[in-house]
N, C-alpha and C positions, 0 to 999 in steps of 0.2 A: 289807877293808871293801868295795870293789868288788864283788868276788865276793857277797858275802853281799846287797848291796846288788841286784843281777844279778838274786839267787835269789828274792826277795822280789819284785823287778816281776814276776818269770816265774808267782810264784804268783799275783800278783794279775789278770794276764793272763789265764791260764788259766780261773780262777773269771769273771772277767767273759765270757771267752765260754763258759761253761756259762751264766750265766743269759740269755746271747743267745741259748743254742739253745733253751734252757726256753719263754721268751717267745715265741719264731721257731713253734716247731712243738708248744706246747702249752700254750697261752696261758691254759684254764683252772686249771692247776696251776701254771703261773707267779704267774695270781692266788694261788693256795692260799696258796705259798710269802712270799708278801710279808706274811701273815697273823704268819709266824710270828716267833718272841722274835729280836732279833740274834744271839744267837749258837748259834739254832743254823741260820741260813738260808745258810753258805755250805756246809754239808755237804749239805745237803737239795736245795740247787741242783745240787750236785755229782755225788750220787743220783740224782737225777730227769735232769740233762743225760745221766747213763749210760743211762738206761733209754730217753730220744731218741736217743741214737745206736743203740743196737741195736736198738729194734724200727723205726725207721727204713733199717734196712741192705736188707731185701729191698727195699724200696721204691724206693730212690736206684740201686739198682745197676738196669745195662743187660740184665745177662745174669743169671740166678737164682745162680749159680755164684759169680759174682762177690760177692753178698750173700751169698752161704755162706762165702765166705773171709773176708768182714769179720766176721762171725759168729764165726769160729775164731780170730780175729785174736783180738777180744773176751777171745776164755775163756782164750790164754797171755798176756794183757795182764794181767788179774785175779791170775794166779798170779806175774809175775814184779813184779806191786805191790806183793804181799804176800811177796815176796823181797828187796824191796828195792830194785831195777831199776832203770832208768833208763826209760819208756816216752814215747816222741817222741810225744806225743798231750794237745793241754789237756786234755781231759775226763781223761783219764787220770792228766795231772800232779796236777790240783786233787783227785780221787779219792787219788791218795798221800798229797798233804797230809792230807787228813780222814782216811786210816786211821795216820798221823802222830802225830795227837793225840787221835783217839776208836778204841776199841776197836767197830768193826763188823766182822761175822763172814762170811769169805771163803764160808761157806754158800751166802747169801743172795745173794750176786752170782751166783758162778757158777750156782747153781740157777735164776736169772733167765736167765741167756746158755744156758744148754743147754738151758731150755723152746722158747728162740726159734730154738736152731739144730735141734732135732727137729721144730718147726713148719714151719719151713725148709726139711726132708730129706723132708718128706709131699711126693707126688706133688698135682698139682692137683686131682686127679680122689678123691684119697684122702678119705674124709669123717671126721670124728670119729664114732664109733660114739655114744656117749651125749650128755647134756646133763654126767652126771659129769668126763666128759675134758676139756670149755670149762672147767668149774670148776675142774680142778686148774690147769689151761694160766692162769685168771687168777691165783689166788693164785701161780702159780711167779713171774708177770712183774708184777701188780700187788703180791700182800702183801708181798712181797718188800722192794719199795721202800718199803713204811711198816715194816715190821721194821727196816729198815737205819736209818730217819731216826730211828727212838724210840731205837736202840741207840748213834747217834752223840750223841744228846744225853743219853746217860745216864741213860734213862727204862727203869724196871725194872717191868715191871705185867705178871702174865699177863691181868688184861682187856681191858690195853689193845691186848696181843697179839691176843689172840684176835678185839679188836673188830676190829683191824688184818686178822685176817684176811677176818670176811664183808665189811667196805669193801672190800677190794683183789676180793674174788669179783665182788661188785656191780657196781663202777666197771669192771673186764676186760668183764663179762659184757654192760653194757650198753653201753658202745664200740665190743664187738664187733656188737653191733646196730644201731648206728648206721654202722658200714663197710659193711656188706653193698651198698650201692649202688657203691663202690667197687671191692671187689673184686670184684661183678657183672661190672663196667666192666673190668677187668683180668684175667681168668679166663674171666666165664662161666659160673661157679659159684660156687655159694654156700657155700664149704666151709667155713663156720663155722658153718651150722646143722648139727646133729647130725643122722646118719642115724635113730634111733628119733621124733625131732620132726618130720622130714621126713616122714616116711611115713607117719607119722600124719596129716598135712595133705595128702598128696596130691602131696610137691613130691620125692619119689626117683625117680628114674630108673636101672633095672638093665637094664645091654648090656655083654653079653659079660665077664661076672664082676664088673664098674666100677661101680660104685653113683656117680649125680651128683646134688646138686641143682638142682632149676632150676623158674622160677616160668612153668608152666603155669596156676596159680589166682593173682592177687593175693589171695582174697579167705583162700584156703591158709597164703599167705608170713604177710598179717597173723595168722592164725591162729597160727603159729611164733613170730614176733616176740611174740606176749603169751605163748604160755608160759613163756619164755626170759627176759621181764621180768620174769614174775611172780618166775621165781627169783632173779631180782638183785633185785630188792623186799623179798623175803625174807630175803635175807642181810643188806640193809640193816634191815629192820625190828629183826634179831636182834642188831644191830651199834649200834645206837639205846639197845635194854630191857639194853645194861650198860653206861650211860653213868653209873648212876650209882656205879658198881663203880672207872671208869675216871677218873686223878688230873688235878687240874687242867691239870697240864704237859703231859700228853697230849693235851688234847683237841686241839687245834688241829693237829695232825700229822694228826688224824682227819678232818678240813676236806675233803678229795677225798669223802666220803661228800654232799657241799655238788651239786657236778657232778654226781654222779651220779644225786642223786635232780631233778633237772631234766632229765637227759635220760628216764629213766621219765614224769615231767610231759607232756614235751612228747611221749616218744612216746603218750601217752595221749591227748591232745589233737588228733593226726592219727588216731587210729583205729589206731598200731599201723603204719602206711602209710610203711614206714623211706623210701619213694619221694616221698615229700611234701615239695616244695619247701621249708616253715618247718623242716623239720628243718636246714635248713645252714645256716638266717639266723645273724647274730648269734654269741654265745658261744654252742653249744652247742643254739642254736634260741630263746633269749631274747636280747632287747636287754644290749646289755655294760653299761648301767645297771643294768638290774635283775638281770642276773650279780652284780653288784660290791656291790650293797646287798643282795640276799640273803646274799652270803657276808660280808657284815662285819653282818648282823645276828648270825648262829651264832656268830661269832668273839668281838662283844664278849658273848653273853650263855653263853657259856663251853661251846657245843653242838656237836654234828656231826652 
């Protein structure tokens, strides 16, 4: 009785500090998640605390190295969860739990952990050739994670899939626009705009075989920044026109399309200028008011 009693605070342990990490270091989808039915928000937390710790690993680590091993760590963690294993890690306990009692497909995980350790393995200087490449890099690390969350709660819909996927495109596509000051700040380049968008704009730089980007025009970069919205726009729009395809229980899983289309807003509202101070205010570049009552308007009136 002990023991079993043991097991149970460790699960519940576990799951509350995945929704502390959810909260800690991605506070709009912490909102999302509070959207949803009880039961299906300790998988969803469980999901989504997975998807904080790994794409958090190159970030937290000292040495790039170092975030590669947490990375690799990741993907024999996933495999021996679904073995049965024992893995000394909360996120990872409370991940056992949910694959326990909900059938989510070891796919979708590890296709998430190996976009991010190939992301990882790019030299700095290495650029994404297309706008194609960011789009499959988001659905590997975003759709992924609303795949996993519709299949733990038992939601069978291919529109919902499907819608699952241009939100997870959108929502990657436009975070990844919103870093770019970031990883300016940490590089020196901009290597999440694609080489064919760069050069279009005037922002490539070729020395000595190395293709870089870097912002000799702002007025270039904003130029990049809207083409690259427009595609996350797009996918959103596309993600929208089959809502009415997509079943009730689903919608709310679909809720991150909520974020997303306010970071588009607000990049619209600076001109594109991912350098503009209102983009860090607040949630997201809005007041956490008007975050929290826009996303609980879409939630009660059944939208994403």
């Amino acid at each position: 009785m002990n023991g079993g009693a043991s097991t149970s605070s460790g699960v519940r342990a576990a799951f509350s500090y995945c929704v502390k990490q959810v909260r800690s270091y991605d506070y709009h989808h912490y909102l999302c998640l509070l959207e949803l039915p009880l039961n299906m928000r300790k998988s969803a937390f469980a999901l989504r605390a997975f998807n904080v710790e790994t794409a958090r690993a190159m970030d937290v680590a000292s040495d790039p190295k170092i975030g590669l091993m947490r990375l690799l760590w990741w993907q024999e963690a996933i495999d021996k969860i679904y073995s049965n294993k024992l893995v000394d890690h909360p996120v990872a306990r409370a991940l056992a739990h949910v694959m326990s009692e909900h059938k989510v497909s070891r796919s979708w995980l590890k296709r998430s952990v190996e976009a991010r350790i190939n992301d990882a393995q790019r030299e700095i200087t290495d650029v994404p050739e297309t706008i194609d490449e960011l789009e499959r890099y988001a659905e590997d690390t975003t759709s992924t994670i609303l795949y996993s969350t519709l299949e733990s709660g038992g939601i069978k819909s291919t529109a919902a899939d499907h819608a699952a996927s241009h939100i997870g495109k959108a929502s990657g596509l436009s975070l990844l626009l919103k870093s770019i000051p970031y990883h300016a700040n940490r590089n020196r380049n901009f290597s999440y705009i694609p080489a064919d968008v760069a050069e279009k704009h005037g922002l490539l730089v070729k020395q000595g075989g190395v293709s870089e980007v870097r912002v000799d025009s702002r007025e270039g970069l904003c130029d990049a920044v809207f083409e690259m919205a427009s595609v996350a726009n797009a996918h959103l729009r596309k993600a929208r026109d089959l809502a009415g395809t997509v079943p009730d229980e689903a919608r709310r899983v679909l809720l991150p399309s909520v974020p997303t289309q306010i970071v588009l807003d607000v990049l619209r509202r600076v001109q594109f200028d991912v350098f503009d101070p209102r983009m860090s205010r607040g949630v997201l570049g809005v007041s956490p008011l008007w975050f929290q009552l826009k996303l609980k308007w879409y939630s009660l009136r059944g939208k994403y």
